[in-house]
C-alpha positions in Angstrom: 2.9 -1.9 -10.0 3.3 1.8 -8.4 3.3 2.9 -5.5 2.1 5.8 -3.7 1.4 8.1 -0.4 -1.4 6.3 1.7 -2.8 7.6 5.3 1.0 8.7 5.8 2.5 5.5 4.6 3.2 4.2 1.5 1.0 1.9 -0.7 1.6 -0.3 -3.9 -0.9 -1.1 -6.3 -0.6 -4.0 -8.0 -2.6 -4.5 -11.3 -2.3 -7.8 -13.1 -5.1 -10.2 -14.5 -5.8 -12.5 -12.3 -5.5 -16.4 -12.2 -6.0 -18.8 -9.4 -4.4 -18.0 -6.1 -2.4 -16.0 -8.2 -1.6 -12.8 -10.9 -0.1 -13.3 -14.7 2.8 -11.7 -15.6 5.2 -11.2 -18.4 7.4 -13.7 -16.1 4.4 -16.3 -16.0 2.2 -17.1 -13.6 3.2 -15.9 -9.9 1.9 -16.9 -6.6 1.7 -14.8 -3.4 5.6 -15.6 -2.8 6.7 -14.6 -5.9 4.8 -11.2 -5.6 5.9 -10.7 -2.4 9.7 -11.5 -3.3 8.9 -9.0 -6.3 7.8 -6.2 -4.4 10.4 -6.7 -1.5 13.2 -6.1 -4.5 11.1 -3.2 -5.8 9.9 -1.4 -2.7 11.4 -0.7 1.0 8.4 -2.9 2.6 9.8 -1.2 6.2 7.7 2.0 4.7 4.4 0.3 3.0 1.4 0.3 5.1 -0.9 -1.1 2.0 -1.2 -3.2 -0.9 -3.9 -2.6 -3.2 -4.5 -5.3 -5.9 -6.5 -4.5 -8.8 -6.7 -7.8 -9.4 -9.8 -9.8 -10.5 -10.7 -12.2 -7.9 -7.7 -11.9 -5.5 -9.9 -12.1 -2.8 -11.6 -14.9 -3.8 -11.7 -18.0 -1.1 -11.4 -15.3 1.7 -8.4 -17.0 4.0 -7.2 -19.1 0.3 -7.0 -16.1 -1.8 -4.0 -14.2 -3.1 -4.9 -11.3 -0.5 -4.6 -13.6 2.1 -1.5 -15.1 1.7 0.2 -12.0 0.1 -0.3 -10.8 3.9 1.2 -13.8 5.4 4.6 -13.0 3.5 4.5 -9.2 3.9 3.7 -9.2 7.4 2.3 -5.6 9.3 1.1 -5.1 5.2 -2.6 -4.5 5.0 -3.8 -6.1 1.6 -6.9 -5.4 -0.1 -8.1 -7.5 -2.7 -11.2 -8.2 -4.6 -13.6 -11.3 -4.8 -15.1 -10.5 -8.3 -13.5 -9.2 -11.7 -11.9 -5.3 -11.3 -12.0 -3.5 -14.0 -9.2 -0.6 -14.9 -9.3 2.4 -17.5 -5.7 3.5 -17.0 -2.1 2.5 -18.4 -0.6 1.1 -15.0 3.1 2.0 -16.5 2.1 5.4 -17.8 0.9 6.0 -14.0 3.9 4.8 -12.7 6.1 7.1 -14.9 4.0 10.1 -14.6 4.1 9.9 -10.3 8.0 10.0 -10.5 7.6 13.3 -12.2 5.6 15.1 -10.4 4.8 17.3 -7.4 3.2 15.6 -4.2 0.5 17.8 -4.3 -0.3 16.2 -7.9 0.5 12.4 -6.7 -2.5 13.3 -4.3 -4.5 14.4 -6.8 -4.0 11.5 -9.1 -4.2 9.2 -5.9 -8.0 10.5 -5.7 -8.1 9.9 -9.4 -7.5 6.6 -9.4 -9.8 5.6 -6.7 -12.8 6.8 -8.9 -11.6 5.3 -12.2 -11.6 1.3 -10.9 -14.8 0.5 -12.0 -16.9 -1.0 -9.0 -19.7 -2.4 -10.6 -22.6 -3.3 -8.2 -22.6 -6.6 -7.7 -18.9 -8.0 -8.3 -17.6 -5.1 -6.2 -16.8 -6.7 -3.1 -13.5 -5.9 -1.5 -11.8 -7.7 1.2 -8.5 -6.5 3.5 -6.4 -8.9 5.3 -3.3 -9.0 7.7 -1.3 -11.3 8.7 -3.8 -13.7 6.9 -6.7 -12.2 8.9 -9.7 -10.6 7.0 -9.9 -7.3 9.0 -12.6 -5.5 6.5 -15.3 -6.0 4.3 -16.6 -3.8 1.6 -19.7 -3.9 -1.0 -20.3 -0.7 -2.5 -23.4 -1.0 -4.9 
């Protein structure tokens, strides 16, 4: 988990392997509470705009999904999550320690650089964004 500078607010990106209506973690399995309760003691949520979960299937079962109800318990949060598998080429850690030393300039490099190195495959990239439990966008980028 990281976060970063987003359309002038902040955004975390969460990237976890994905389980039911929820994400593993070294702590076991957590539901959209549990993130949400992990972020809020990680993160001033008074300055996030965004979630991004790289997640596989965190958007799947639309109003159900992780996405959903991660924006039910972090309110005025837009999530975005994915119905299909997500697939990552980066150390999520190594990221997290190299944007704490380094220049803004160089977070909004990487920021661009990590957009391109999620791979969207075709068919299971489909992306969904919800607030407040409300699907507000759509994407399918073949």
């Amino acid at each position: 988990m990281f976060r970063d500078p987003h359309k002038g607010r902040g955004r975390i990106t969460v990237v976890a392997h994905g389980v039911e209506a929820g994400v593993w973690s070294p702590f076991g399995i957590m539901n959209a509470f549990e993130l949400a309760q992990m972020i809020r003691g990680e993160y001033d949520v008074s300055d996030i705009g965004y979630i991004r979960l790289s997640v596989c299937y965190s958007a799947a079962g639309e109003g159900r999904s992780l996405a959903a109800w991660l924006s039910l318990q972090l309110r005025e949060v837009e999530v975005k999550g994915h119905v299909g598998p997500v697939f990552c080429n980066f150390d999520p850690e190594a990221m997290s320690d190299l944007r704490e030393s380094v220049s803004m300039e160089s977070i909004n490099w990487m920021n661009n650089y990590i957009g391109h190195i999620v791979v969207k495959d075709g068919v299971n990239y489909w992306a969904q964004t919800f607030k407040n439990g409300q699907l507000i966008k759509t994407s399918l980028r073949p």
